[in-house]
C-alpha positions as protocol buffer text, in pm:
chain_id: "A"
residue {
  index: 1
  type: UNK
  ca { x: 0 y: 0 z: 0 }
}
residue {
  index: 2
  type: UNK
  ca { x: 99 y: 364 z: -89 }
}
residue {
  index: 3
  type: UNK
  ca { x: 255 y: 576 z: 167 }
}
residue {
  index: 4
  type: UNK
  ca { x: -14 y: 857 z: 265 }
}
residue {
  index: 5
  type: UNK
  ca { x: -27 y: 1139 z: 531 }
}
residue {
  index: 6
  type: UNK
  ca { x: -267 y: 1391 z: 632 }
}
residue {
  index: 7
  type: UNK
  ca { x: -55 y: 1674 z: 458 }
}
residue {
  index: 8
  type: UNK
  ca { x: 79 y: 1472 z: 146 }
}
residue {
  index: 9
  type: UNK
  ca { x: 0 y: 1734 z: -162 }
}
residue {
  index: 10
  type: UNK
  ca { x: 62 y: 1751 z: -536 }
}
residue {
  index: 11
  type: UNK
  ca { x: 385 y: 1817 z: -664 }
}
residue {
  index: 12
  type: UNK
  ca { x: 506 y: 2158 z: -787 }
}
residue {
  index: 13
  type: UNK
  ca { x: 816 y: 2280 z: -915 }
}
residue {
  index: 14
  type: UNK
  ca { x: 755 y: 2682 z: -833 }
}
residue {
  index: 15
  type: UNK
  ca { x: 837 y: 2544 z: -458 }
}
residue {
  index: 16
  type: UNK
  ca { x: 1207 y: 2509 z: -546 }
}
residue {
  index: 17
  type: UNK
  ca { x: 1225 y: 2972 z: -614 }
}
residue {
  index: 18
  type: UNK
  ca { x: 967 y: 2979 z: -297 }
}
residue {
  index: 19
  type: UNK
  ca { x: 1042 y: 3372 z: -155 }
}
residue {
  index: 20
  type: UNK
  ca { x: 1066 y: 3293 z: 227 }
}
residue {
  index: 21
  type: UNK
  ca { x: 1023 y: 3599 z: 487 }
}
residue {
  index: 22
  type: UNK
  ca { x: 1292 y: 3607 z: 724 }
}
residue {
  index: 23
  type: UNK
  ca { x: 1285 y: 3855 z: 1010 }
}
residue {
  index: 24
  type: UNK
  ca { x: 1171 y: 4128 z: 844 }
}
residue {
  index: 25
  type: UNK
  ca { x: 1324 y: 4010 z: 510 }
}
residue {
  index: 26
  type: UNK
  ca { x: 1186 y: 3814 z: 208 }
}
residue {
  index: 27
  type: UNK
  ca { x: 1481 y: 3610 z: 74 }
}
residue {
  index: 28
  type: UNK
  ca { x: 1555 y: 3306 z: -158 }
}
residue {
  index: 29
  type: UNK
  ca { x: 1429 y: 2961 z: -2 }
}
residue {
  index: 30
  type: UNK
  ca { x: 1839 y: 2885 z: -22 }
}
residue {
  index: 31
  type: UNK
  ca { x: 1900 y: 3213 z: 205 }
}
residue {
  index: 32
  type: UNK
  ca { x: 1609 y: 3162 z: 421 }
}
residue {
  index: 33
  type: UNK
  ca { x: 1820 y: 3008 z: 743 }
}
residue {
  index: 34
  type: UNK
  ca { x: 1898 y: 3046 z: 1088 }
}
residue {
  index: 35
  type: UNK
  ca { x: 2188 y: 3017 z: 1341 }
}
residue {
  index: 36
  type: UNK
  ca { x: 2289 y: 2670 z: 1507 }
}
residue {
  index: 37
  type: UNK
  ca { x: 2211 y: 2865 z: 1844 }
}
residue {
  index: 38
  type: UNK
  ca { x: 1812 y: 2939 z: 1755 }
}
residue {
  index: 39
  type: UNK
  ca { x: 1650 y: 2843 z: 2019 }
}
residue {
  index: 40
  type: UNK
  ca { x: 1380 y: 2627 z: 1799 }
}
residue {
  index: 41
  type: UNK
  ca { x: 1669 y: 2465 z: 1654 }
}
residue {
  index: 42
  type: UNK
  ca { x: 1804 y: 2397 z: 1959 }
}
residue {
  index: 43
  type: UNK
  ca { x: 1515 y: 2319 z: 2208 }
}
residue {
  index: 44
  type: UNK
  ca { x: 1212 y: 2342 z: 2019 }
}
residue {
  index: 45
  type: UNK
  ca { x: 1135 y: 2639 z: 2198 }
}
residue {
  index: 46
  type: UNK
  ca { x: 834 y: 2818 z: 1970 }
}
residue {
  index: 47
  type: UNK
  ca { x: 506 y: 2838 z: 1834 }
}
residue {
  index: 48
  type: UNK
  ca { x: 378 y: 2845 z: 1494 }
}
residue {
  index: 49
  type: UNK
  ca { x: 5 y: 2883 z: 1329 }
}
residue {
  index: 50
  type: UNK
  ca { x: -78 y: 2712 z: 956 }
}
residue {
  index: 51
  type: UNK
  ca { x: -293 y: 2868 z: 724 }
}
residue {
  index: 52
  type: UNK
  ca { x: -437 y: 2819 z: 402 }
}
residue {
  index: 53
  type: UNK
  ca { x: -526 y: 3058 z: 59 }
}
residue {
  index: 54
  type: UNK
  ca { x: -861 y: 2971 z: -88 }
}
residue {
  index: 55
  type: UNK
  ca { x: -905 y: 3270 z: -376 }
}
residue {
  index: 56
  type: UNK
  ca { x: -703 y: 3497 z: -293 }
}
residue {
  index: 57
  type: UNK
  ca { x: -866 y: 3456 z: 105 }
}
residue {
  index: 58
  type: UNK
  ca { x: -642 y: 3322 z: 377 }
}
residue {
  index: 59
  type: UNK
  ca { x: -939 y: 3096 z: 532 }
}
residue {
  index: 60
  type: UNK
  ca { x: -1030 y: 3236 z: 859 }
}
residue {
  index: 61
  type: UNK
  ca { x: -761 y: 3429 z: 936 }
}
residue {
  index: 62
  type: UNK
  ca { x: -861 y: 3629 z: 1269 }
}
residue {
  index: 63
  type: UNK
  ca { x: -853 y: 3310 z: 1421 }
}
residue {
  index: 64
  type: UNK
  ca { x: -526 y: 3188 z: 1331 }
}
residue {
  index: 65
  type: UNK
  ca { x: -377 y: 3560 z: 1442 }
}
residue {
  index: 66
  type: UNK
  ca { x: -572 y: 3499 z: 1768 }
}
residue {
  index: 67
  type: UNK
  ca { x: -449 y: 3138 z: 1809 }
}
residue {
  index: 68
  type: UNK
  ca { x: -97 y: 3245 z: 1718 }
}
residue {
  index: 69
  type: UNK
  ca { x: -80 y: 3551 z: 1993 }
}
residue {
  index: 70
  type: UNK
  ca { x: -255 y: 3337 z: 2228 }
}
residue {
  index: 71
  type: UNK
  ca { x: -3 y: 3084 z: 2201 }
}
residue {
  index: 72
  type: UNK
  ca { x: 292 y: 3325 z: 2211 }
}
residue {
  index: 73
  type: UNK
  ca { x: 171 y: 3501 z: 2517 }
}
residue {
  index: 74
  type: UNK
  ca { x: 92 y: 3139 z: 2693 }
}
residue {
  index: 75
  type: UNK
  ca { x: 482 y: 3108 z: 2675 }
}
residue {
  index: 76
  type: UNK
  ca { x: 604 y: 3397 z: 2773 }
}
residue {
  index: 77
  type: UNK
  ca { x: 751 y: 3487 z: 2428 }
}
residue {
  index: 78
  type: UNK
  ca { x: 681 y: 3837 z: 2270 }
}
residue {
  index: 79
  type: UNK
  ca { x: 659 y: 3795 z: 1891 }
}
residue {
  index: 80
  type: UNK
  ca { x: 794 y: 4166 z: 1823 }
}
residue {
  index: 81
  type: UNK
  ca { x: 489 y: 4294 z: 1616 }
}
residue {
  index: 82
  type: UNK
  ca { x: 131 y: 4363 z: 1620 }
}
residue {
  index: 83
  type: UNK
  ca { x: -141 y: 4153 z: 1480 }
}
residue {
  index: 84
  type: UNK
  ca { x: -207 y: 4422 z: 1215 }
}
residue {
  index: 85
  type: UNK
  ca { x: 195 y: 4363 z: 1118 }
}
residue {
  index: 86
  type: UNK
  ca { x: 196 y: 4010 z: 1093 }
}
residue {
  index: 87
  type: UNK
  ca { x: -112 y: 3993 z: 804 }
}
residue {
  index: 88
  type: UNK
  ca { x: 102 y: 4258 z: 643 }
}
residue {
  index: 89
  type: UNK
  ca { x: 435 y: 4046 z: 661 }
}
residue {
  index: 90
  type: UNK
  ca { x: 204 y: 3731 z: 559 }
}
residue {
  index: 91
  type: UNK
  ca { x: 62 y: 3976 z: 233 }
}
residue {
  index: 92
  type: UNK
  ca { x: 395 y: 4072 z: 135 }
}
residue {
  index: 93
  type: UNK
  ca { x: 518 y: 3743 z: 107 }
}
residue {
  index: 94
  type: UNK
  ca { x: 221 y: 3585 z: -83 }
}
residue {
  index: 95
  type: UNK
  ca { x: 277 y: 3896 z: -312 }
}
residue {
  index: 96
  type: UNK
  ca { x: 650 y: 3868 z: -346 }
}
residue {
  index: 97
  type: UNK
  ca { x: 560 y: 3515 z: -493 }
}
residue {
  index: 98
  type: UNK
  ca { x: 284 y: 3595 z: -675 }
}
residue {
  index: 99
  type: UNK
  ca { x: 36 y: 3329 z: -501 }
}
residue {
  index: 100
  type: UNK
  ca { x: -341 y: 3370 z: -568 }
}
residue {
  index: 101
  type: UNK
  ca { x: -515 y: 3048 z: -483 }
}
residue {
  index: 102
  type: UNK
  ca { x: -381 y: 2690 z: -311 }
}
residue {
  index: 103
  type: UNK
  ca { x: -96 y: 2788 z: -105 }
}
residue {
  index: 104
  type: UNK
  ca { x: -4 y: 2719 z: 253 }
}
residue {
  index: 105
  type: UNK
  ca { x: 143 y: 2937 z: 496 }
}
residue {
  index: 106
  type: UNK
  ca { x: 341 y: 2824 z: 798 }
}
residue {
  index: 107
  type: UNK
  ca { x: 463 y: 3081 z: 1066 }
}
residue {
  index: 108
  type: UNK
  ca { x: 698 y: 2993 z: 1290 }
}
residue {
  index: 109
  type: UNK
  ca { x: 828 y: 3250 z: 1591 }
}
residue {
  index: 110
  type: UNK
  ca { x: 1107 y: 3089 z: 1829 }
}
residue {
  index: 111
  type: UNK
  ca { x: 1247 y: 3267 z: 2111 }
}
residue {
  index: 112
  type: UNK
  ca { x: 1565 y: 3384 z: 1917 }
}
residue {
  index: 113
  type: UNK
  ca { x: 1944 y: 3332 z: 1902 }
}
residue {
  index: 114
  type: UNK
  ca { x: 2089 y: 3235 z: 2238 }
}
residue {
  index: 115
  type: UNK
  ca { x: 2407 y: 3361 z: 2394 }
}
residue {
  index: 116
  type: UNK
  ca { x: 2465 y: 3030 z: 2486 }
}
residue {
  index: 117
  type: UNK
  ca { x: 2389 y: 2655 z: 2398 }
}
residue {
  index: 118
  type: UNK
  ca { x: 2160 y: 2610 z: 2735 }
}
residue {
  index: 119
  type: UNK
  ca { x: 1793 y: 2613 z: 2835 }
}
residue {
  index: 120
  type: UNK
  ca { x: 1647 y: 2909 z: 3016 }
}
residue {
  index: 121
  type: UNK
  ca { x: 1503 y: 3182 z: 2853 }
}
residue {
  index: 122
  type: UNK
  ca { x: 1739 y: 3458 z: 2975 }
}
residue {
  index: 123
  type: UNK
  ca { x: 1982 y: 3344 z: 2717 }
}
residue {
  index: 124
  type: UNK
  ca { x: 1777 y: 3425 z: 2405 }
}
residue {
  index: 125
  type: UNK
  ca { x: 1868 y: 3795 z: 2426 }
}
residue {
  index: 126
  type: UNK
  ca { x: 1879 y: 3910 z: 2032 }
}
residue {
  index: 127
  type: UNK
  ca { x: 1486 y: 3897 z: 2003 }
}
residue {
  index: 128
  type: UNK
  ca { x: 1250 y: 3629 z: 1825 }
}
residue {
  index: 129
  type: UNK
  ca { x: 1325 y: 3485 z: 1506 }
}
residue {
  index: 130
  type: UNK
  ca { x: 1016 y: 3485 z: 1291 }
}
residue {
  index: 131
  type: UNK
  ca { x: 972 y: 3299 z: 940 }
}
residue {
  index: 132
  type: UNK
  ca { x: 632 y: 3267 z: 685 }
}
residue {
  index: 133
  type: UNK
  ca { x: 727 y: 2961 z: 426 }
}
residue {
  index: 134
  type: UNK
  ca { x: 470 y: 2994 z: 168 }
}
residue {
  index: 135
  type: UNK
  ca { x: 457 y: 2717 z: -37 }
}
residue {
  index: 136
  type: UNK
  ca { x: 221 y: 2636 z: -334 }
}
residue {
  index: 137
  type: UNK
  ca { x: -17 y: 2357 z: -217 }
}
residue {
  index: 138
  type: UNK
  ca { x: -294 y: 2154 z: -324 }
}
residue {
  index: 139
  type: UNK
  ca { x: -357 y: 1848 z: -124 }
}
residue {
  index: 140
  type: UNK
  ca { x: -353 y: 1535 z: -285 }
}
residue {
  index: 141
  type: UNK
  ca { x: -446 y: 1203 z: -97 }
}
residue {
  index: 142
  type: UNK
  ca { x: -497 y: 907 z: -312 }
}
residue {
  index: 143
  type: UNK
  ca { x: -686 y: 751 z: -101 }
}
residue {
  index: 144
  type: UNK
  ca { x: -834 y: 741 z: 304 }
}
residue {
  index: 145
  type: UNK
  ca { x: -648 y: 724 z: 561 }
}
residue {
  index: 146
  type: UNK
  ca { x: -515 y: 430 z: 790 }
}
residue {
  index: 147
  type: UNK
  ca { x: -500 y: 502 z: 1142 }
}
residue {
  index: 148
  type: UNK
  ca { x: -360 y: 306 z: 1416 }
}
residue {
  index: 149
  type: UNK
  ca { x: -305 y: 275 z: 1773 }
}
residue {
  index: 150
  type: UNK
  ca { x: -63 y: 390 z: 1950 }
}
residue {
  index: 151
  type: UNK
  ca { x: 64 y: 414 z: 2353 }
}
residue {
  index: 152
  type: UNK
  ca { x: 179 y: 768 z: 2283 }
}
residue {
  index: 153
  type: UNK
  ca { x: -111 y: 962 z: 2486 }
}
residue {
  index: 154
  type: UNK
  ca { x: -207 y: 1348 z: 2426 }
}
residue {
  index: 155
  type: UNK
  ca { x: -140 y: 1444 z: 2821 }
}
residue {
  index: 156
  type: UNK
  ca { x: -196 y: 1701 z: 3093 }
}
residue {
  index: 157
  type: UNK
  ca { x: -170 y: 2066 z: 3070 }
}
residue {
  index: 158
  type: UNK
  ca { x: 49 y: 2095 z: 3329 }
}
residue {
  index: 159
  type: UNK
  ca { x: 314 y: 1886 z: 3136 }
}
residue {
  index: 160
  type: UNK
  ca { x: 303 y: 2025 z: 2779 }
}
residue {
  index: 161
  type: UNK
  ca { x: -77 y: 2193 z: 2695 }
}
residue {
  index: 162
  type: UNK
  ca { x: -191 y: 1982 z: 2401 }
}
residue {
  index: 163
  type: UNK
  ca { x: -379 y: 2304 z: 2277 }
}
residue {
  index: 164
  type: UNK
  ca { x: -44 y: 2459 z: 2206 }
}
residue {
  index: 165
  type: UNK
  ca { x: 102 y: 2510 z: 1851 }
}
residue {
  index: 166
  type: UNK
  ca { x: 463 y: 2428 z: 1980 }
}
residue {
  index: 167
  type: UNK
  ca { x: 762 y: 2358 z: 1788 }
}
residue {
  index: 168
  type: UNK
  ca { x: 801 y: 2089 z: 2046 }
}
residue {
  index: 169
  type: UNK
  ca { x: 603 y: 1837 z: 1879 }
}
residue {
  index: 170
  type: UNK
  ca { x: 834 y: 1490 z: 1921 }
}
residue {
  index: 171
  type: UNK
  ca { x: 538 y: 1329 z: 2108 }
}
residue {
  index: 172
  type: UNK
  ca { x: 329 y: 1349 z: 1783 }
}
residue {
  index: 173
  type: UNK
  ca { x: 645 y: 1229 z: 1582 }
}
residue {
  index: 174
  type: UNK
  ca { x: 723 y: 935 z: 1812 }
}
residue {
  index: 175
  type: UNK
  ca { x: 304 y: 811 z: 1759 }
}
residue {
  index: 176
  type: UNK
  ca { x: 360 y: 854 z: 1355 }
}
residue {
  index: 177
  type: UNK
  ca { x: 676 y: 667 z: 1388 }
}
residue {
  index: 178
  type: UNK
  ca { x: 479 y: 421 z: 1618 }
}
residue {
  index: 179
  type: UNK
  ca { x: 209 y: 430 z: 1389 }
}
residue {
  index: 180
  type: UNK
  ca { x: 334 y: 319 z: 1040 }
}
residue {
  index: 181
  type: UNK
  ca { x: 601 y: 66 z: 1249 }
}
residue {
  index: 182
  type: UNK
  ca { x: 272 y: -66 z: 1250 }
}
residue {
  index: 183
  type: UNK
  ca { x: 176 y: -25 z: 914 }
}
residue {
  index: 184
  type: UNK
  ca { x: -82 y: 269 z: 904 }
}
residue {
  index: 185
  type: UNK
  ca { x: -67 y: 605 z: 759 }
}
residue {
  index: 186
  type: UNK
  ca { x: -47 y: 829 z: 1089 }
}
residue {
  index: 187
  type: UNK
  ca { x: -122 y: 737 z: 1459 }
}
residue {
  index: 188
  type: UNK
  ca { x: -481 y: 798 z: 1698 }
}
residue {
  index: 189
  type: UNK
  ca { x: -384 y: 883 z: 2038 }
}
residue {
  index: 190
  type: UNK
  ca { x: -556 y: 836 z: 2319 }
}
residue {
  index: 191
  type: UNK
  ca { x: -593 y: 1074 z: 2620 }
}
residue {
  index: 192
  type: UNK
  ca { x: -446 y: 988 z: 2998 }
}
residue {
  index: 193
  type: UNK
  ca { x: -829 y: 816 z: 3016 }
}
residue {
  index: 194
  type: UNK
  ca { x: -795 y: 573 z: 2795 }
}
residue {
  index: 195
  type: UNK
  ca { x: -1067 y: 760 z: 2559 }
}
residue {
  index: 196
  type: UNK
  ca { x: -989 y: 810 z: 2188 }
}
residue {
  index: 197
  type: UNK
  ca { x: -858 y: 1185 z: 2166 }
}
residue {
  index: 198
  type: UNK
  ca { x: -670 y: 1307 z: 1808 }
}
residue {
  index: 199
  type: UNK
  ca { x: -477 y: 1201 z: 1552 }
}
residue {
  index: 200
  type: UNK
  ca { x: -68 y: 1285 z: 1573 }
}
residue {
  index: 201
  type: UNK
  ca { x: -100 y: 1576 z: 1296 }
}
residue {
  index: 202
  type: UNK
  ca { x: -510 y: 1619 z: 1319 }
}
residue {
  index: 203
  type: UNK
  ca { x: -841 y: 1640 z: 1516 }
}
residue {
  index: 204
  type: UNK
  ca { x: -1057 y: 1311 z: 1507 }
}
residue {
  index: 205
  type: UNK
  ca { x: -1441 y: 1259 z: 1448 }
}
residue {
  index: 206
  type: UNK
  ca { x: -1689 y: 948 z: 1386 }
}
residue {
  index: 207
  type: UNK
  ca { x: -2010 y: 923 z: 1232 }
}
residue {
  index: 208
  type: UNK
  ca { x: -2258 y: 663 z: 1413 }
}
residue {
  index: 209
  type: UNK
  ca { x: -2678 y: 652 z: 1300 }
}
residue {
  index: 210
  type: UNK
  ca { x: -2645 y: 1010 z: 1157 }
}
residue {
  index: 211
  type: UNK
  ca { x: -2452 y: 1175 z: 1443 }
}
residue {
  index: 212
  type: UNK
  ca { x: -2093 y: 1347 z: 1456 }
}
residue {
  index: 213
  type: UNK
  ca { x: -1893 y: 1284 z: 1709 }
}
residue {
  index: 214
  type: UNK
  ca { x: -1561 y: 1420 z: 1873 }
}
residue {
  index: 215
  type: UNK
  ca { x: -1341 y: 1445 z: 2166 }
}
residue {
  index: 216
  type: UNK
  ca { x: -1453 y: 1688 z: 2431 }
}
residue {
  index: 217
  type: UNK
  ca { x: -1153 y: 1897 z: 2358 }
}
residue {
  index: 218
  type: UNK
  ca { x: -1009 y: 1886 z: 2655 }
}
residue {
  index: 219
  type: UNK
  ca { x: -639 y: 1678 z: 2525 }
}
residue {
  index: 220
  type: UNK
  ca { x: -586 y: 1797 z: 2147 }
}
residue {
  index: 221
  type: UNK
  ca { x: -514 y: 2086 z: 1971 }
}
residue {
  index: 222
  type: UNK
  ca { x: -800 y: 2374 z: 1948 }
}
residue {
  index: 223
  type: UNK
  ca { x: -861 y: 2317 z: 1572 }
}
residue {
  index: 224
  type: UNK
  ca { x: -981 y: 2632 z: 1361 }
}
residue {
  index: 225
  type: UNK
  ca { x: -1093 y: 2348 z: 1142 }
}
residue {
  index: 226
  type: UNK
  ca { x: -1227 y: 2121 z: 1388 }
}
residue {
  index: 227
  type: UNK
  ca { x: -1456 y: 2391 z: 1579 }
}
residue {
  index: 228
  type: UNK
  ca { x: -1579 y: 2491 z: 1217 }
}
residue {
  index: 229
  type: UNK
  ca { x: -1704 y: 2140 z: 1166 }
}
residue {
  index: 230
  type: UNK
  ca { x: -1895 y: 2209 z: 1521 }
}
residue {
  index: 231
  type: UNK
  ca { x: -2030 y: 2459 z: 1412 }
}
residue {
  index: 232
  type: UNK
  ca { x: -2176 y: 2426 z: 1070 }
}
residue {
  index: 233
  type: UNK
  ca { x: -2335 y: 2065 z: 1248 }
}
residue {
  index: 234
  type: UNK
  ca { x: -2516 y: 2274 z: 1480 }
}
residue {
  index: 235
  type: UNK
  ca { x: -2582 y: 2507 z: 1219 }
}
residue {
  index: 236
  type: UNK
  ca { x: -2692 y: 2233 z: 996 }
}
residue {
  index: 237
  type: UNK
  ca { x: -2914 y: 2039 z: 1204 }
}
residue {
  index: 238
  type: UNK
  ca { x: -2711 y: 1744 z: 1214 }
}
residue {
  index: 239
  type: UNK
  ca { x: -2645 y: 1603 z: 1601 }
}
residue {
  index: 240
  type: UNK
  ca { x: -2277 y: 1673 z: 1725 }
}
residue {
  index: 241
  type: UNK
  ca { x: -2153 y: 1548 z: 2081 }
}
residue {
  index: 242
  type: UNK
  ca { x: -1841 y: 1663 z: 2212 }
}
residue {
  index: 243
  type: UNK
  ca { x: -1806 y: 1353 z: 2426 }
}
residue {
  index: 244
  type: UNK
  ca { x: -1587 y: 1070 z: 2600 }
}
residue {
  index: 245
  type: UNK
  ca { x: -1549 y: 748 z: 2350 }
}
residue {
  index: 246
  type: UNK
  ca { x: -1354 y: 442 z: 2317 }
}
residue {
  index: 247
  type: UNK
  ca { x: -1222 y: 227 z: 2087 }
}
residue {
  index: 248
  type: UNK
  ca { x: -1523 y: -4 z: 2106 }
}
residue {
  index: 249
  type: UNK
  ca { x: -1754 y: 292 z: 1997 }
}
residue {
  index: 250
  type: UNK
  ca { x: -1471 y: 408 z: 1719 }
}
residue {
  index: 251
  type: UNK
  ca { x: -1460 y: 82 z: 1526 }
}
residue {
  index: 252
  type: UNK
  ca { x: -1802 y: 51 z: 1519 }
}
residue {
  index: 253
  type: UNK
  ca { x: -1857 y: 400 z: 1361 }
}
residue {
  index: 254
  type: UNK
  ca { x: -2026 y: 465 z: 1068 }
}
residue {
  index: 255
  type: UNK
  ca { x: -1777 y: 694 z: 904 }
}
residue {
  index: 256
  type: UNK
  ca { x: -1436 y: 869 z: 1042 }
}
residue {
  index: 257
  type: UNK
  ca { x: -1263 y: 1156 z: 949 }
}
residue {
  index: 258
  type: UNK
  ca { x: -1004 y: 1379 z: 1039 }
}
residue {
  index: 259
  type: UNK
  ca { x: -970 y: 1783 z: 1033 }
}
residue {
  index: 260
  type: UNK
  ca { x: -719 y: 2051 z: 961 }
}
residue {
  index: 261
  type: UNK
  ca { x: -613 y: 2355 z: 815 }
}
residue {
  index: 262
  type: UNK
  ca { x: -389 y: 2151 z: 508 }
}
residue {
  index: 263
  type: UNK
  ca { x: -653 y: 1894 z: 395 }
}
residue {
  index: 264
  type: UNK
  ca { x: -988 y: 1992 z: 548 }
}
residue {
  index: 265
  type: UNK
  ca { x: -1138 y: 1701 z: 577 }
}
residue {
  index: 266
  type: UNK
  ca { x: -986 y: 1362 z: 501 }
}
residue {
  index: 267
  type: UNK
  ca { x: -1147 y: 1063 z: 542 }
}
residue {
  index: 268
  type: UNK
  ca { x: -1039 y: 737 z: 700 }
}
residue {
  index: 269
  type: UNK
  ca { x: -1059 y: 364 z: 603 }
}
residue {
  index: 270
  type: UNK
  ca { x: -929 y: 194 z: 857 }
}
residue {
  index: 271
  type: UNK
  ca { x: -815 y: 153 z: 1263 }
}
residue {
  index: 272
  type: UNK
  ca { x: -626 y: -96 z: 1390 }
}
residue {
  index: 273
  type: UNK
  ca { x: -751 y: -285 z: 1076 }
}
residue {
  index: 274
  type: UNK
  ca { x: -1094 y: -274 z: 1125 }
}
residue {
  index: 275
  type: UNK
  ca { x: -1253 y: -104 z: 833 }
}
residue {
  index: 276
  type: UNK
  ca { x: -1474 y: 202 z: 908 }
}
residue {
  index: 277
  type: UNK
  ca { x: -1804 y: 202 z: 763 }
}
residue {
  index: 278
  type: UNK
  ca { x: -1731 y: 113 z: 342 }
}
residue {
  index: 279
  type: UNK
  ca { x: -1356 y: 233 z: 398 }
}
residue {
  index: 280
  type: UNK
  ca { x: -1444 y: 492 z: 170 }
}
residue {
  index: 281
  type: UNK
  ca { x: -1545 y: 851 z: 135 }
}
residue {
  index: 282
  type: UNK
  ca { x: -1870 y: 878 z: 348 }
}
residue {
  index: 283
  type: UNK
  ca { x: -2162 y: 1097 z: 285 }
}
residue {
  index: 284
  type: UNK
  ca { x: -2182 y: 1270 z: 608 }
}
residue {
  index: 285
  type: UNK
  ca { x: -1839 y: 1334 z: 561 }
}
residue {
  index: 286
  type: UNK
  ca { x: -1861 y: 1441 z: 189 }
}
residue {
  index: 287
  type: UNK
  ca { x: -2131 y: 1704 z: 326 }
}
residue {
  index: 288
  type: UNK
  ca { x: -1930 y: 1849 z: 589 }
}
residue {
  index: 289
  type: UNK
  ca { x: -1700 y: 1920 z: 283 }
}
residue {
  index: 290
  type: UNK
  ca { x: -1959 y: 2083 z: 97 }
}
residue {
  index: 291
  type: UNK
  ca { x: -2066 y: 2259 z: 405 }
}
residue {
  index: 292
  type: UNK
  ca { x: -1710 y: 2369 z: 478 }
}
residue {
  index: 293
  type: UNK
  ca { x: -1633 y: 2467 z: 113 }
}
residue {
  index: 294
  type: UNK
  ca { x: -1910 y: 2705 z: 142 }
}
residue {
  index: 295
  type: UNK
  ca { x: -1850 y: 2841 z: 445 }
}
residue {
  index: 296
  type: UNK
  ca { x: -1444 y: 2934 z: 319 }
}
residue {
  index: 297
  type: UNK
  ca { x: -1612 y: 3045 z: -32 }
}
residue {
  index: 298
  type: UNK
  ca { x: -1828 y: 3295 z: 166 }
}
residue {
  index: 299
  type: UNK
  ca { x: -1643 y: 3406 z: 459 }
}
């Protein structure tokens, strides 16, 4: 079987002259680097929002600003510019290459260049580093997804917040790795419970007798994506429970699909090798598309 992730798109050869913004400057993608002492590169110490360009729209993109600031301020780390200054650094860049439709923006802010090759904070004293890659994108998954399994968990707050966008993310990387070891796609995680939670890269949901379901939110990310697939259910009539579930309940589900910023939403086949529902495309998932598609067409 084919290789597939959640984020696998088409091929494109503008990617290799990408323009890359670089603290303040927009450079070649062979200029765009940083130093050895960065204190992402070195601890993973960051934060950094995704976003996608639907028609010359970046989808929802008050909520990705708030999401970013928010998760800048939760660690202490002062990005250096407004809201306001950051959708004009994000504009520039999609200008300088000339992008109008089907391109993804990642925006990554670390701490900055440390004095010294150690942990704490007081050592990053040269200001945040902040980079936009802007990459031409259309997703392209040949098929659903395969999920499996994994003893990787999505944890307490207290430890590392599973709502933040950190550039810390070798949890998620050790499920994947976990996961196709196994010989799925990408990895479902559990919470400290025992109760199905997320995906490594993506929010979860199952369809059972017409209804949507998903985590209560408590252990994964705060999807933009994932709360606008709340919303258009309740908006839509169709029943949506934010609610504990096992596995039991999951591989007896109707339908299952996952949600996020890159591919939207992408359906699954199987779990732990139990095929969901036909294994294909469902149609309460291929609504929720429609539904969605709309709602980025209109906002």
């Amino acid at each position: 079987m084919t290789e597939v992730t959640t984020h696998q798109a088409a091929e494109d050869a503008r990617n290799e002259d990408i323009l890359i913004y670089l603290n303040g400057q927009i450079v070649p993608k062979s200029q765009a680097v940083v130093s050895v002492y960065d204190s992402g590169f070195m601890l993973g110490d960051g934060v950094w929002e995704g976003l996608r360009l639907y028609d010359g729209k970046w989808a929802f993109l008050d909520e990705h600003m708030d999401r970013l600031f928010e998760a800048a301020k939760a660690i202490d780390l002062d990005i250096g510019l407004d809201q306001k200054s950051v959708i004009l650094a994000m504009l520039e860049t999609q200008k300088a290459n000339e992008m109008t439709t089907d391109a993804h923006a990642r925006l990554m802010v670390t701490r900055g260049i440390k004095t010294r090759p150690f942990q704490h904070p007081s050592l990053s004293q040269q200001g945040p580093t902040f980079v936009i890659i802007m990459e031409h994108s259309q997703p392209k998954i040949p098929r659903p997804i395969t999920l499996a399994t994994v003893p990787h968990l999505r944890g307490l707050p207290m430890t590392q917040d599973p709502k933040l966008n950190s550039h810390s993310k070798l949890n998620c990387i050790l499920a994947c790795i976990a996961a196709q070891k196994a010989g799925a796609d990408e990895a479902l995680m559990l919470d400290l419970h025992g109760f199905v939670n997320t995906t490594n890269a993506c929010n979860f949901f199952i369809v059972k007798k017409g209804a949507v379901w998903t985590s209560t939110g408590d252990y994964c990310m705060n999807g933009i994506t994932r709360q606008k697939v709340i919303d258009l259910c309740r908006a839509n009539d169709i029943p949506i429970f934010e609610r504990n579930f096992s596995l039991v309940d999951t591989y007896s589900a109707d339908e299952a699909f996952l949600t996020g910023t890159f591919g939207a939403q992408t359906p699954v086949s199987t779990i732990d090798g139990r095929v969901i529902g036909t294994g294909e495309l469902g149609p309460m998932t291929m609504r929720l598309r429609e539904l969605y598609k709309d709602l980025v067409d209109h906002s």
